[in-house]
N, C-alpha and C positions, 0 to 999 in steps of 0.2 A: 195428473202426476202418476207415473207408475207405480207399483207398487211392488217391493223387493220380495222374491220368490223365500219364503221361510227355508231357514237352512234343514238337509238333511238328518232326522234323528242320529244317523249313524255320526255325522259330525259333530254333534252337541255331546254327544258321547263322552267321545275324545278331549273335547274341550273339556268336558268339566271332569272327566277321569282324570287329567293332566293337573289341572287345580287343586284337586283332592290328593294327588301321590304325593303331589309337590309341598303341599300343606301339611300331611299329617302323617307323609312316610309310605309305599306302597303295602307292607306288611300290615299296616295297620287299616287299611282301604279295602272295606268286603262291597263285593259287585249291589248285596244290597242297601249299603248305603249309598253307594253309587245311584242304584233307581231311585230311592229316595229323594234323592239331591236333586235329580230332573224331573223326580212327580212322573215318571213311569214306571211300567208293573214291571220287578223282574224277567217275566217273558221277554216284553221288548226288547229287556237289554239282551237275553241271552239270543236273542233272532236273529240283532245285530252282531253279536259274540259271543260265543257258547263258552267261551271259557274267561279267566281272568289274563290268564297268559297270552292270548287273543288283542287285548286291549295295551297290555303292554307289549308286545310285538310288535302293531302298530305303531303304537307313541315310538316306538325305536327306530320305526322305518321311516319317522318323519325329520328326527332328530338324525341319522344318520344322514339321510338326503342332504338334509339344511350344512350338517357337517362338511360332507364332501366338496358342496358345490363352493364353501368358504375356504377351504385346505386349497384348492385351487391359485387359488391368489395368493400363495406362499412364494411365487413363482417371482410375481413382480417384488416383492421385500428386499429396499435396495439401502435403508437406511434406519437410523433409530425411528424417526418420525415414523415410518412405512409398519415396523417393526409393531410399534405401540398402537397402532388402528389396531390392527392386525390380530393381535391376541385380545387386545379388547373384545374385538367384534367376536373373536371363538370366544370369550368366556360369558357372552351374551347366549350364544348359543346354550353353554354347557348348564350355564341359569336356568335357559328357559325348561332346560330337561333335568332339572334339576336333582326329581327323586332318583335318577340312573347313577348319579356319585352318590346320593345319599345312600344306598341302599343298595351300593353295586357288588358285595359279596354276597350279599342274602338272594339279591337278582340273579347272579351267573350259579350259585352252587342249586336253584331250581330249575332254572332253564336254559338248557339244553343248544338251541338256540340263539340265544343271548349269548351264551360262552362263547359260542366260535365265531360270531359275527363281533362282538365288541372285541376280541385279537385282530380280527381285519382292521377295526377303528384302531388299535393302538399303532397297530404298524402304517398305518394311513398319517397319524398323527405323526409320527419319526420323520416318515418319508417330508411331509410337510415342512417340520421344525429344519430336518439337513438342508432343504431347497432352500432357507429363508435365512440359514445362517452360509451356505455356499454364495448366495448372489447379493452378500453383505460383506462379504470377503470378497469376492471379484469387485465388488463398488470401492472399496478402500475404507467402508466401515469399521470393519471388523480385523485382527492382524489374529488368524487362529490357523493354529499349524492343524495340517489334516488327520495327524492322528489326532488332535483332539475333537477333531468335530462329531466323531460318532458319541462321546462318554457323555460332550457337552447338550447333545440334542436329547440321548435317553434322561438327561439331569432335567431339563425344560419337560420335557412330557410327564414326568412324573409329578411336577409339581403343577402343572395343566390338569393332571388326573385326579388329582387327589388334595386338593383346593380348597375345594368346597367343605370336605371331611375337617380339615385343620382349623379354618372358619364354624364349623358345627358343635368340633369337640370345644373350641373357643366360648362357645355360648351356647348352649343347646336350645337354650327357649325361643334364642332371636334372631339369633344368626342367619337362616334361611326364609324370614319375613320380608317381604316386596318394599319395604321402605328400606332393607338392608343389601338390597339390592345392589347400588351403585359403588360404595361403599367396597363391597365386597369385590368388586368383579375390577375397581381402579386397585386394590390391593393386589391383588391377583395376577395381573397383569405387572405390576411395578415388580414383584418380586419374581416373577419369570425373567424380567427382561432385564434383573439382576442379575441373573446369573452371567450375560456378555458384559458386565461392566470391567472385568480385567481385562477384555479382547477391545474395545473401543477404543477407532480411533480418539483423541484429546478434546477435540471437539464436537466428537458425537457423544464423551462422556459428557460432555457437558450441558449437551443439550439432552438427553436422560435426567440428567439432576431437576434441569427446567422443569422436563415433563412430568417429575413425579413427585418433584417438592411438595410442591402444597398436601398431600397424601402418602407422607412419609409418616410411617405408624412405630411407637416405642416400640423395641423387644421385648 
């Protein structure tokens, strides 16, 4: 039986840098608790990364990737069904990088960086949400006059962006723990894809209702 080549220090890194932002907030995550966590010396880490900003650049570079190549398939959204994957699967992603909403003013007003690549991600996301509400509109989905598809799309991203924050302020202790995970991200998704419930066609609203009854949450 062979035997699996041990993963690179430089990726164990990452992994468990990702665990720890995501756990307990990037501000609050010093590089040496980091070594700690992996039982290596300081040095290492800094070998692999000289700096802190280093580790979270990366985590960004991984999370954008992931982003991109999902914003892509906004293309094919031709219905509510299509619709509700869809933002699912991007609020899976946004989970998984979780500490970047949690901590995304503290992150962009230090790095430099971060500022002007997550404006690319935002206008990345519009461009995505317009394609997904235009070829919901040409399906017969959707009945949305074209002036309002630009107000409608910046309404969707922002609550895409800032999700998590609302979920946070909601519960601070619990809120972004792994068993609150699913939970959070079927919320998340239902209340985005509120926003098209006035534009749907009668029985796409209806089949919305379907999808998101059972995880209909009080005001």
């Amino acid at each position: 039986m062979t035997r699996k080549a041990p993963r690179r220090t430089a990726e164990r890194i990452l992994e468990v840098t990702l665990a720890l932002f995501n756990r307990f907030g990037e501000p609050n995550v010093s590089t040496t608790l980091i070594s700690s966590e992996l039982g290596i010396s300081p040095g290492n880490l800094y070998y692999h990364y000289p700096a802190k900003d280093e580790l979270i650049n990366s985590l960004f570079e991984r999370y954008e990737k992931a982003l991109n190549e999902l914003l892509q398939a906004s293309d094919g959204v031709r219905n509510v069904e299509d619709a509700w994957f869809f933002l699912h699967s991007l609020f899976e992603i946004v989970w998984e990088y979780r500490f970047l909403y949690r901590d995304l003013n503290d992150l962009l007003s230090k790095n430099r960086l971060l500022e002007t690549r997550f404006q690319a991600v935002l206008k990345n996301k519009i461009r995505a949400v317009r394609s997904l509400l235009s070829g919901m509109s040409r399906a017969g989905a959707i009945d949305l006059d074209a002036r309002e598809l630009e107000p409608t799309a910046n309404c969707m991203v922002v609550l895409l962006t800032y999700w998590l924050s609302f979920e946070y302020v909601r519960d601070p202790r619990h809120a972004l723990e792994p068993d609150n995970a699913q939970a959070a991200l079927l919320r998340g998704a239902q209340h985005v894809l509120n926003v098209l419930a006035p534009y749907l066609e009668s029985g796409q609203r209806q089949h919305l209702l379907q999808l998101t009854g059972a995880y209909r949450t009080a005001p």
